[in-house]
C-alpha positions as CSV (number, residue, x, y, z in Angstrom):
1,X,1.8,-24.4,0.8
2,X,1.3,-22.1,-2.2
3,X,-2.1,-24.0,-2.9
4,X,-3.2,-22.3,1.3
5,X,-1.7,-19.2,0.4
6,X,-3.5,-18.6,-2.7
7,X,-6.8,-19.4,-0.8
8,X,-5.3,-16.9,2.1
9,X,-5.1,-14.6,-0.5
10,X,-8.1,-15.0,-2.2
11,X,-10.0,-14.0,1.2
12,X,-8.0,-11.5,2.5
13,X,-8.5,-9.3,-1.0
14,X,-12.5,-9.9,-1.0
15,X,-12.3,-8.3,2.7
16,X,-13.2,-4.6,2.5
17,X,-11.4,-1.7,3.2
18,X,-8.1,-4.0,4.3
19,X,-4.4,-3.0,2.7
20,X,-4.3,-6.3,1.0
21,X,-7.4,-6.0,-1.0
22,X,-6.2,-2.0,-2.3
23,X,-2.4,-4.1,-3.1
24,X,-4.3,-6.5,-5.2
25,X,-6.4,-4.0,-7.4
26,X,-2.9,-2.0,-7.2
27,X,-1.1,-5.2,-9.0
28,X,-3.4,-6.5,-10.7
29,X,-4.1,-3.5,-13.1
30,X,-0.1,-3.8,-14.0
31,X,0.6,-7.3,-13.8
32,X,-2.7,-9.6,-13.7
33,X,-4.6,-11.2,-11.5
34,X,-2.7,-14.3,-10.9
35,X,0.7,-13.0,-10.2
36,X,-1.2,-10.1,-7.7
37,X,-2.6,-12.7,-6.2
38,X,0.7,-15.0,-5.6
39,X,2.2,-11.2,-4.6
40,X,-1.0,-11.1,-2.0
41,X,0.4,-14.3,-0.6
42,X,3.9,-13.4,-0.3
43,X,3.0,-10.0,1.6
44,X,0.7,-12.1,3.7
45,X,3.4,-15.2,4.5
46,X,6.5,-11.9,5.5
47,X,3.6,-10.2,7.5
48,X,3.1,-13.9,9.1
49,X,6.7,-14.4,9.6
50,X,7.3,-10.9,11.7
51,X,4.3,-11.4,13.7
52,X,6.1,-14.6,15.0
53,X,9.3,-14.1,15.0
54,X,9.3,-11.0,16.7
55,X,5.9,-11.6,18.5
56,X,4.2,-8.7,18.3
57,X,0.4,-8.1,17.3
58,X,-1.0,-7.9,13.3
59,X,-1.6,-4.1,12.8
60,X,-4.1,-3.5,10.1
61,X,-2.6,-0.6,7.9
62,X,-5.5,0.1,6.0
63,X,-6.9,0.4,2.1
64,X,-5.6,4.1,2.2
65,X,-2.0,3.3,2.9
66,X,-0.6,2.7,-0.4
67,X,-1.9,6.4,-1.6
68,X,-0.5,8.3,1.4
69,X,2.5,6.4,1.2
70,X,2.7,7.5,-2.1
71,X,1.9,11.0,-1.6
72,X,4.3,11.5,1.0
73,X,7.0,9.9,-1.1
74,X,6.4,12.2,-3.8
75,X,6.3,15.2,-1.5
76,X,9.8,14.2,-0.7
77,X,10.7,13.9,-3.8
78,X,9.5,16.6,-5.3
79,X,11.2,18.8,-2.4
80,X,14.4,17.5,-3.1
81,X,14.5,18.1,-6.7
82,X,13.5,21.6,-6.1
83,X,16.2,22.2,-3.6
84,X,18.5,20.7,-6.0
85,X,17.5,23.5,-8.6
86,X,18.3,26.0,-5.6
87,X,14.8,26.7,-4.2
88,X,14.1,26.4,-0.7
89,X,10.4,25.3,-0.2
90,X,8.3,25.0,2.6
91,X,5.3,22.6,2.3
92,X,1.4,23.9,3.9
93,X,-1.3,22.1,2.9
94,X,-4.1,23.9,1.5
95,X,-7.9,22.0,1.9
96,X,-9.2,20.8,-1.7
97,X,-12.5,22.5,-2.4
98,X,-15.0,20.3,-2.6
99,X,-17.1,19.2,-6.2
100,X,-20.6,20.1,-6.2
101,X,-22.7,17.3,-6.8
């Protein structure tokens, strides 16, 4: 089974613009290509096993996931600690100018 899922794996992080592929480059930098790739295949067996068990349809999250995840998790964060220091802080996002080319 870990012989399919490697091949699984293999495909689903050549595919482009897919969550799987930006989670591979993501573990691989920090832990190597192998063990992204068996980390691939174990995202892609748990997605496998809620698609079944509670039969619903695959939803494709995207390559950009991971970094607004991030973000927003670091919003929060970042929030909190300032409250803690006694600040009250109300987030507006501001557009990033754009680089001249």
């Amino acid at each position: 089974m870990k012989n399919v899922l490697t091949e699984i794996a293999w495909a689903a992080t050549r595919t482009k613009g897919t969550f799987y592929k930006a989670r591979y480059h993501r573990l691989a930098a920090r832990r190597g290509k192998k063990r992204a790739l068996i980390a691939v295949g174990h995202s892609i067996l748990k997605s496998v096993y809620h698609i079944l068990k509670d039969t619903c349809e695959y939803k494709e999250l995207g390559a950009d996931y991971l970094i607004e995840r991030t973000k927003a998790k670091r919003k929060t964060y970042l929030k909190s600690e300032l409250g803690k220091l006694g600040y009250t802080v109300e987030l507006k996002e501001v557009p990033l100018a754009k680089e001249a080319v």
